[in-house]
N, C-alpha and C positions, 0 to 999 in steps of 0.2 A: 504494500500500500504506500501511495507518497504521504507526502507531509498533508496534505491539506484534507484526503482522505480520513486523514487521523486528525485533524481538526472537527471534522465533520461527527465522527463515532462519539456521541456520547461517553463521558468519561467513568471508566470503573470507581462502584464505590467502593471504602475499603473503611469498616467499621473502626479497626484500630485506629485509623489516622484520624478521622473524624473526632474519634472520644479524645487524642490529643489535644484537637483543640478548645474541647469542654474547659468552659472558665479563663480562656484567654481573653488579652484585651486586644481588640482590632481597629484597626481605620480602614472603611473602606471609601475606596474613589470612584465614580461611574462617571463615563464620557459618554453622553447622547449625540449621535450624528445622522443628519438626516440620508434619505436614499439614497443622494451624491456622494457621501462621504463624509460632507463638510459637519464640522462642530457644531451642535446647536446650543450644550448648555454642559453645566458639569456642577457633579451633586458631590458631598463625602459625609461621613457619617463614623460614628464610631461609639465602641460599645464591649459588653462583656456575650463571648457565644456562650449563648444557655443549653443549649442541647442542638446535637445534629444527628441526622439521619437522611436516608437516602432522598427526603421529600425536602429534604434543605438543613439549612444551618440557620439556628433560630436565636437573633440578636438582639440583647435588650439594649438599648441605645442608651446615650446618655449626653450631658449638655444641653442644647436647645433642642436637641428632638427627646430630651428623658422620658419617662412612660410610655416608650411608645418601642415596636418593635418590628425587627426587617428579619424575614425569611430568605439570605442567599443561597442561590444556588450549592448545589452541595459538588462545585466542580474547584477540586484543590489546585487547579491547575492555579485559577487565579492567587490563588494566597504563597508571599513569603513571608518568612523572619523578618521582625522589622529592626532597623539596626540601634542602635540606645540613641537615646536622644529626644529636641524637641520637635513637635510637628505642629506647625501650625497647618489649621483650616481655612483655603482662603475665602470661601464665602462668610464665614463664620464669624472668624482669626480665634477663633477657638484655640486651643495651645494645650496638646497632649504630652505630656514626658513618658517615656519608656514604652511606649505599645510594644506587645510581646509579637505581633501578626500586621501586614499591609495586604488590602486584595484592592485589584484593580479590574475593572469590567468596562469596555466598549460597546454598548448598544448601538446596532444600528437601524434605521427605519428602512422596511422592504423596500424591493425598487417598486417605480410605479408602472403600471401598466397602459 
């Protein structure tokens, strides 16, 4: 299969890796782009994952979105180590120190017919 193939293939879950990241603290980043490609807006967010499983990774948010919670995708691809440090948010300027986790996600909108 090529590469893009295996972009395609939904990604295997894998319970162990998932229950790792029970109780981490995450920032996640989303980039919306419309059918051309181009940028239209860009979200982040961040929070403690409260439980995952195959139907997602279930995160209690926290700061200006607190009480409230986001269901990611349960695809590790997106998620790394995040390295020490601080993170600001730039819609926010929120200001995280030490997130244990960063995911990054690119929406894009279908093309149009």
């Amino acid at each position: 299969m090529d590469d893009a193939a295996d972009e395609a293939q939904p990604p295997k879950f894998d319970q162990a890796v998932a229950d790792s990241y029970v109780g981490k603290y995450i920032i996640v980043g989303i980039t919306y782009h419309d059918h051309a490609g181009k940028e239209i807006r860009q979200q982040q967010m961040h929070g403690a994952i409260e439980r995952a499983s195959p139907q997602g990774m279930l995160i209690s948010l926290r700061g200006t979105q607190q009480s409230q919670t986001w269901n990611m995708p349960p695809d590790f691809r997106a998620i790394v180590r995040a390295n020490p440090g601080t993170y600001t948010l730039r819609g926010t300027k929120e200001v995280i120190k030490d997130p244990d986790l960063l995911a990054t996600w690119d929406i894009h909108e279908p093309q149009k017919h």
